[in-house]
C-alpha positions as CSV (number, residue, x, y, z in Angstrom):
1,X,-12.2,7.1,-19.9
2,X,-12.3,3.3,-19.6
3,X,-11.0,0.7,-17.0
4,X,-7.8,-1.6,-17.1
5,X,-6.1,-4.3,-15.6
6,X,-2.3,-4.1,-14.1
7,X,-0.8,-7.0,-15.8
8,X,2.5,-6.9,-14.1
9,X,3.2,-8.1,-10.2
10,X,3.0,-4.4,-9.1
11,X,3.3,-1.3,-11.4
12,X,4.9,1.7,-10.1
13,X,2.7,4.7,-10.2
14,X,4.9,7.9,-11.2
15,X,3.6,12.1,-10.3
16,X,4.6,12.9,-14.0
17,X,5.5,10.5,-16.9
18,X,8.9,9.3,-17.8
19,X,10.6,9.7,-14.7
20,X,11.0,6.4,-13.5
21,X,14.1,5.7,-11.1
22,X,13.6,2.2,-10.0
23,X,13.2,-0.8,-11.8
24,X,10.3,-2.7,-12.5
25,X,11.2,-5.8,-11.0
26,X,10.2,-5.8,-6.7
27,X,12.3,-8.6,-6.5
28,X,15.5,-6.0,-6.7
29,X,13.5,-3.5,-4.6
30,X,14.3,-5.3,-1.0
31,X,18.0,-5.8,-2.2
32,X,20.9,-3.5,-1.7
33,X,20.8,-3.1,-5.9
34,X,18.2,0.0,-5.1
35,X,20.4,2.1,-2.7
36,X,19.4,4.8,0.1
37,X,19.7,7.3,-2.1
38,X,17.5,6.1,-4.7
39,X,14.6,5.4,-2.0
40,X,15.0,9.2,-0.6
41,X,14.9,10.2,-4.4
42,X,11.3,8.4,-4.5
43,X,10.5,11.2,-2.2
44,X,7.8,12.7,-4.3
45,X,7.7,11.4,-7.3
46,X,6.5,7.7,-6.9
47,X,3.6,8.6,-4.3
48,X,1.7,4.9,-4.9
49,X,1.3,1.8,-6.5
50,X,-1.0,-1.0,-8.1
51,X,-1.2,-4.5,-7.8
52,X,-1.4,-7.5,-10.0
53,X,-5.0,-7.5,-11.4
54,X,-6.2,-4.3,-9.5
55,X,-9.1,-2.4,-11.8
56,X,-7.1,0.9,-12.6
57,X,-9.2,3.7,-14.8
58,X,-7.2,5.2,-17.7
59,X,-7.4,9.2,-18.0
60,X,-4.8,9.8,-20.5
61,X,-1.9,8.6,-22.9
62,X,1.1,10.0,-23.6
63,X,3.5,8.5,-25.5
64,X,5.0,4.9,-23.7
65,X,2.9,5.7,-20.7
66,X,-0.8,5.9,-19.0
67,X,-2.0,8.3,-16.8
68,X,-4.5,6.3,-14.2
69,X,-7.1,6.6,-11.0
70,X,-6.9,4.3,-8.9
71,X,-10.7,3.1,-7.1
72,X,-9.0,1.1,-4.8
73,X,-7.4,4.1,-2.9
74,X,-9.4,6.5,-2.4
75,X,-7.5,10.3,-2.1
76,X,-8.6,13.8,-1.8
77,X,-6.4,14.3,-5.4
78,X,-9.2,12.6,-7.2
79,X,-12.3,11.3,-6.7
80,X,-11.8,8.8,-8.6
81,X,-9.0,7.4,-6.9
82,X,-5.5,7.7,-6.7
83,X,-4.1,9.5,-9.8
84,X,-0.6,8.7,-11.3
85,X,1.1,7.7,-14.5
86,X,2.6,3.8,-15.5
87,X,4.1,2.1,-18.0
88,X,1.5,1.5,-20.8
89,X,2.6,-2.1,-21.2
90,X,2.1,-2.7,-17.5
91,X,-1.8,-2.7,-18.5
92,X,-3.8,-4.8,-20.2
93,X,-7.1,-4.2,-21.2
94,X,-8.8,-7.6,-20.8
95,X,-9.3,-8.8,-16.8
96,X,-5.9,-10.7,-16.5
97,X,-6.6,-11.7,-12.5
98,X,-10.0,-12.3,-10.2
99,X,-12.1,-11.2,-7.7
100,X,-10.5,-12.8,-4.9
101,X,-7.4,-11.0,-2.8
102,X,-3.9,-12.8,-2.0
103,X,-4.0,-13.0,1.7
104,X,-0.5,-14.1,2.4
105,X,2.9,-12.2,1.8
106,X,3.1,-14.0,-1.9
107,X,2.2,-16.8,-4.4
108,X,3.0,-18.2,-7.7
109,X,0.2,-18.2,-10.6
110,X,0.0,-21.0,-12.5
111,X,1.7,-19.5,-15.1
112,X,5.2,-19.1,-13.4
113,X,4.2,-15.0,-12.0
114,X,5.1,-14.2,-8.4
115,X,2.5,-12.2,-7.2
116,X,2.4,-10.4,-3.4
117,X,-0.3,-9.8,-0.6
118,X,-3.6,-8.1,-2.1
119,X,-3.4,-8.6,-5.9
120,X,-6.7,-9.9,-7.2
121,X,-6.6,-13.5,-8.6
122,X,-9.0,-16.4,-9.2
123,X,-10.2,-17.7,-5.7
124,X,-7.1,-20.7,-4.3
125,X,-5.6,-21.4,-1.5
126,X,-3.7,-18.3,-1.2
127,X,-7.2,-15.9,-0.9
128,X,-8.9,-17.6,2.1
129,X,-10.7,-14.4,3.6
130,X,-9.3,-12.8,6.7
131,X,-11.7,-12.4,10.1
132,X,-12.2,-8.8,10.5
133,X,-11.2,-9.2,14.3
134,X,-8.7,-6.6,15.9
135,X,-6.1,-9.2,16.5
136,X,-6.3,-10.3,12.8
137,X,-5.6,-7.5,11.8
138,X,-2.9,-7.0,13.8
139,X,-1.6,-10.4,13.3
140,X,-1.8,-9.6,9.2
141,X,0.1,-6.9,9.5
142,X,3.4,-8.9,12.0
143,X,3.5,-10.7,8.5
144,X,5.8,-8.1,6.8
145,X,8.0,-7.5,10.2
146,X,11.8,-6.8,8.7
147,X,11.0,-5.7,5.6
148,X,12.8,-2.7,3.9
149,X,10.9,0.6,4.1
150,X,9.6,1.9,0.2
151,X,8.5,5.4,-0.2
152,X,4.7,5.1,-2.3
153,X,5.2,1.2,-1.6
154,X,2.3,-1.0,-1.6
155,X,3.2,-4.7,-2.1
156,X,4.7,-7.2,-0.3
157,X,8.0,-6.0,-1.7
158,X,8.3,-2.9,-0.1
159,X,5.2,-0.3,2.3
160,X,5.6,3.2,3.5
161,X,4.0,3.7,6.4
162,X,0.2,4.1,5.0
163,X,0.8,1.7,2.3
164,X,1.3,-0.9,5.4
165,X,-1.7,0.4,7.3
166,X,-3.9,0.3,3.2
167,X,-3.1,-2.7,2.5
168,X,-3.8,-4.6,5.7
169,X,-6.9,-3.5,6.4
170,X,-8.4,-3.7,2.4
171,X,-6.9,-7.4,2.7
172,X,-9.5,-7.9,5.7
173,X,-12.5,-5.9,3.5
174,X,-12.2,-2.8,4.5
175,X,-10.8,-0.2,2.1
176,X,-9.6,3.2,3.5
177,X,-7.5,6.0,2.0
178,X,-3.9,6.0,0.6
179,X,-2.0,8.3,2.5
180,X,-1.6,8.9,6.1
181,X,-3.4,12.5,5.6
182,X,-6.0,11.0,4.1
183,X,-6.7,8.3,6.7
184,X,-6.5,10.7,9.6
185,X,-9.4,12.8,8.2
186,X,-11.6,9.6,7.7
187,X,-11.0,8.0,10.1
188,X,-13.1,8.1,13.6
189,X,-11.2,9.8,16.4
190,X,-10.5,7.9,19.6
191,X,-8.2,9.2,22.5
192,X,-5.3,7.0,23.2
193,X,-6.7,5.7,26.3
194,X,-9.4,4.5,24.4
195,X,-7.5,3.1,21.7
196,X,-7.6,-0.6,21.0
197,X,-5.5,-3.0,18.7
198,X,-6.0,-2.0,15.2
199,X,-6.8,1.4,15.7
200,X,-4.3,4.0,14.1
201,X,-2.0,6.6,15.6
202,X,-0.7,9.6,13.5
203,X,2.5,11.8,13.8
204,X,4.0,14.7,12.2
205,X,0.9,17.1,12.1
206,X,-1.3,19.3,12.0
207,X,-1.2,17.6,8.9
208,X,0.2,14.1,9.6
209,X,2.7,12.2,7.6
210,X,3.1,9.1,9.1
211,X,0.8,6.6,10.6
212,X,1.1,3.0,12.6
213,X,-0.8,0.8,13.6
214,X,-1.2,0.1,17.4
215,X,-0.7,-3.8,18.4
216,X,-1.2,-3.5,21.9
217,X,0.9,-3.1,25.5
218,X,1.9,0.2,24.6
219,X,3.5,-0.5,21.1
220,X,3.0,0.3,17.8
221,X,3.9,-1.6,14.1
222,X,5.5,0.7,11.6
223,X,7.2,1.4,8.7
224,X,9.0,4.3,9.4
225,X,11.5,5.7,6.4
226,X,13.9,4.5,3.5
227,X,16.8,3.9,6.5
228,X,14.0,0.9,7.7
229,X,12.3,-1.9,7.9
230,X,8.9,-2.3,9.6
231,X,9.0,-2.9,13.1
232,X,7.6,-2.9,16.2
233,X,8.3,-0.2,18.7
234,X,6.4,1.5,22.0
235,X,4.0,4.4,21.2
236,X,6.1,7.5,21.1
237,X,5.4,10.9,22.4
238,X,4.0,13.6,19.9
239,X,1.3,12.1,18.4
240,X,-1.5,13.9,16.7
241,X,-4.7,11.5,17.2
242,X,-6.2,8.1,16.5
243,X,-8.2,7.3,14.3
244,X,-10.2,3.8,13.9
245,X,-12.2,2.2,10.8
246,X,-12.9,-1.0,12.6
């Protein structure tokens, strides 16, 4: 076992090698070129992703592709992180980004690549750290209002609904799980009434599949399913608990 770098803006991450069904550009991933059908057939077979210059650890080879753990997202699958198979050539072996995160939606490397939101790069501009205040993050994550809904997305191209609530907190230094599951079991339990900006509410249990993120007033930012974008909506009826990591 050793340690790579994704070299490409954001590699998908596959349950079983060669059965990729989108392609590898994100830039067609918001566009009506990937269609609702092919989102609902991600269902299950693309359950992540990794960024541009996030640390991955190679497990296995088989053929064109690389089976990977993922450190950055922590899951119950593995404890080394979040398990999956890419594209070979979407890793290089050689550190090809930085230590700092992208805290915007996206910005262009020097060398021409379009990168998005939490891929690691040389410190710039574009990686001033984030306060780790309530209202930052939930002014962090009103940056991807109206985008499209991507099952297993992580990038600025595309978040299901823990992807969102991942990616927004690891941008302001705190890294919790992957997967709305996940978060709900490490997470510390508030009651609703207790609940404050940041803190995250849960649906579809006992064991939940979907998460938000409260922002307040009795609402809640989400990214609800492939029909979607994220949005904001009121706190709905039948949820399962909050959790908080701030």
């Amino acid at each position: 076992m050793h340690a790579a770098v994704v070299a490409v803006a954001v590699a998908n991450v596959w349950a079983a090698p060669g059965t990729a069904t989108i392609p590898n550009d994100p830039h067609v991933w918001p566009t009506p070129a990937v269609s609702y059908t092919q989102r609902l057939a991600l269902v299950g077979h693309m359950p992540t992703q990794a960024l541009f210059g996030e640390r991955v650890l190679v497990l296995a080879r088989r053929g064109a592709w690389t089976r990977v753990a993922v450190p950055d997202q922590p899951s119950p699958l593995d404890r080394r992180g979040y398990p999956g198979w890419v594209l070979s050539s979407q890793l290089r072996n050689a550190p090809v980004g930085g230590s700092a995160i992208v805290t915007v939606p996206k910005v262009r490397l020097t060398n021409g690549m379009e990168v998005g939101f939490g891929s690691q790069v040389p410190s710039g501009a574009a990686t001033q750290p984030l306060p780790r205040t309530r209202a930052d993050i939930v002014r962090t994550a009103k940056l991807f209002l109206g985008l499209h809904y991507l099952w297993g997305g992580l990038s600025a191209w595309g978040y299901d609904c823990s992807g969102l609530t991942w990616a927004v907190y690891r941008a302001h230094g705190i890294t919790i799980p992957r997967d709305a599951d996940a978060q709900y079991a490490a997470g510390t339990p508030v009651t609703l009434a207790a609940a404050q900006p940041g803190d995250l509410i849960f649906y579809e249990g006992p064991r939940p599949g979907h998460v938000a993120m409260l922002v307040g007033a009795g609402e809640m930012i989400e990214s609800p399913n492939s029909a979607s974008e994220v949005r904001i909506v009121p706190v709905r009826a039948g949820y399962v608990g909050v959790r908080r990591f701030l």
